[in-house]
matplotlib code that plots the C-alpha trace (Angstrom):
import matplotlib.pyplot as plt

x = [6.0, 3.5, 0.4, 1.1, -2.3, -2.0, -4.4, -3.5, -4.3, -6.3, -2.7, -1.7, -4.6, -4.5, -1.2, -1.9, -4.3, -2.0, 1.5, 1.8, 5.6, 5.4, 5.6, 1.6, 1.0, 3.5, 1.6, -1.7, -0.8, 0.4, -2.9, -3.1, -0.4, -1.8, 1.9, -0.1, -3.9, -5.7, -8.5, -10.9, -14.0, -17.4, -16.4, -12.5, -14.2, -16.3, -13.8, -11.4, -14.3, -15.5, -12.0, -10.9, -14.5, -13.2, -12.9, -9.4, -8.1, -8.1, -9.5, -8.1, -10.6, -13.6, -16.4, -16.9, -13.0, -13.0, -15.6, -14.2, -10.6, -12.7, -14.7, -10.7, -9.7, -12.8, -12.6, -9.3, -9.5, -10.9, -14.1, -14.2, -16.6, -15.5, -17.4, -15.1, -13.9, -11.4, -11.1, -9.5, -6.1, -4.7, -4.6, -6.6, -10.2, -9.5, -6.8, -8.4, -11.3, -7.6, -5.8, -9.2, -9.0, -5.6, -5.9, -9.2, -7.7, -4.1, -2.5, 1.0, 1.6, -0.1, 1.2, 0.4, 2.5, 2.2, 3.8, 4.2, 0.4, 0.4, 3.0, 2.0, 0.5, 3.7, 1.9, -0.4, 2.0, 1.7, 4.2, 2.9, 5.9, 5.7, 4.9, 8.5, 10.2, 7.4, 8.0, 11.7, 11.6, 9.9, 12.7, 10.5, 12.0, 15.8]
y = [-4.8, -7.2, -5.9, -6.3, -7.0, -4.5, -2.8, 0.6, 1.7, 4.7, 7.1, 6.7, 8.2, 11.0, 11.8, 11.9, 14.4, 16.4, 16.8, 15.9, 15.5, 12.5, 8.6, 8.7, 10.8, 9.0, 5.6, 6.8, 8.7, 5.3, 4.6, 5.4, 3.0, -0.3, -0.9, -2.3, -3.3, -1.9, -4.3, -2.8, -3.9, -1.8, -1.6, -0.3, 2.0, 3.4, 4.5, 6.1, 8.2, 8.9, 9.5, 11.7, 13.6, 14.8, 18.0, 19.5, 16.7, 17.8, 21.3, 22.3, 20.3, 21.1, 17.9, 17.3, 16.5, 14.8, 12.4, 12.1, 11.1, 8.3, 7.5, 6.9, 4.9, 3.0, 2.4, 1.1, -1.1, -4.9, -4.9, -8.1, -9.1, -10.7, -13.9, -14.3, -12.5, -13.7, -10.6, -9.1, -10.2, -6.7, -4.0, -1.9, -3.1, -0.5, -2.0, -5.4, -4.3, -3.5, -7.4, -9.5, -7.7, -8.5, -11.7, -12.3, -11.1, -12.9, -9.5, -9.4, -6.0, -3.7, -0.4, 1.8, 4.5, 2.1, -0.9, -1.6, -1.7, -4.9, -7.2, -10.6, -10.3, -12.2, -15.6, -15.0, -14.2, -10.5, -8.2, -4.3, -1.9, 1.6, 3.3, 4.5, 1.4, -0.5, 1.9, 1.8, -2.1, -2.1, 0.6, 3.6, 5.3, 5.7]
z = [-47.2, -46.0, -43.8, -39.9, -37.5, -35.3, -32.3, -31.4, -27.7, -27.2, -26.3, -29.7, -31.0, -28.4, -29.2, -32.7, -32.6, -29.7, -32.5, -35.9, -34.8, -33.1, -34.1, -33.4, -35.8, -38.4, -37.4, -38.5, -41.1, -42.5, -42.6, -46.2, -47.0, -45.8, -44.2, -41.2, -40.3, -37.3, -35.5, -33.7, -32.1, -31.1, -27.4, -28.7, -31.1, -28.1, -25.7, -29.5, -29.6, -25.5, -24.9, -27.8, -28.0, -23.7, -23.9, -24.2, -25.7, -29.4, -29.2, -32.1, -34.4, -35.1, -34.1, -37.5, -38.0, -35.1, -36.7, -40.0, -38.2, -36.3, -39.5, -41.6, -38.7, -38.8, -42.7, -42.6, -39.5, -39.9, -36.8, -34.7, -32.6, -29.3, -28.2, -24.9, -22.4, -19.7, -17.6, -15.8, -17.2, -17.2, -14.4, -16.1, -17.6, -20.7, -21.6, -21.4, -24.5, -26.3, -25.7, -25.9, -29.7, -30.2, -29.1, -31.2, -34.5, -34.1, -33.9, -33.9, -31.7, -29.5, -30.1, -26.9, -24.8, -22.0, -22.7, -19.1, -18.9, -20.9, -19.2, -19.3, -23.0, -24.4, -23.3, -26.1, -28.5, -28.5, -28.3, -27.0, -28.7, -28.9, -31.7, -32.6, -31.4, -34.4, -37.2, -36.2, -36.6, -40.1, -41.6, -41.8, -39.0, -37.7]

ax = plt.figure().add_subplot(projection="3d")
ax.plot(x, y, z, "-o")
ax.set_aspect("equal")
plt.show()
């Protein structure tokens, strides 16, 4: 399988941490398989961490864990730094920081929870799936 650019919204990560049932949690756990390529940047990586440090968000981990999930991610992901910015395109400045990094990196797919939240991204040539619809299309779920 060749290696997919990919940037994950924030709500995948959350849920990942929430179950290790779901397609979140199968998506990251791919990780360790290289069957895709996160792209990140240091404002993305910011809100990963401000938003899965809250408070009740993954209480059972200890900080520590926390950090060393955020350190894999980080380890795995290719960094981009973001010399533009055309905002806002999207409702929601958040999910802005994710499509200027998408767009930056020539990602295929932004995998998010809230693929309504990204209408409109098509006209760059990105497509926002969720995260069982994308491992459903490369033959790793049914």
């Amino acid at each position: 399988m060749n290696s997919l650019n990919v940037v994950l919204d924030t709500n995948i990560l959350v849920s990942a941490l929430r179950s290790n049932r779901g397609a979140s949690y199968k998506l990251l756990a791919l990780l360790i398989d290289d069957i895709y390529t996160p792209n990140i940047s240091v404002p993305l990586f910011l809100e990963y961490e401000s938003v899965i440090k809250r408070p009740s968000i993954a209480d059972h981990l200890t900080a520590k864990e926390i950090d060393d999930i955020l350190n894999f991610i980080l380890s795995k992901s290719r960094a981009r730094s973001i010399y533009f910015l055309w905002r806002p395109f999207l409702k929601d400045p958040k999910d802005d920081l994710v499509l200027e990094v998408a767009v930056e990196s020539n990602s295929e797919f932004i995998i998010t929870h809230n693929i309504k939240d990204f209408k409109g991204v098509e006209k760059f040539g990105i497509q926002a799936l969720g995260p069982k619809q994308f491992l459903i299309d490369r033959g790793i779920l049914k």
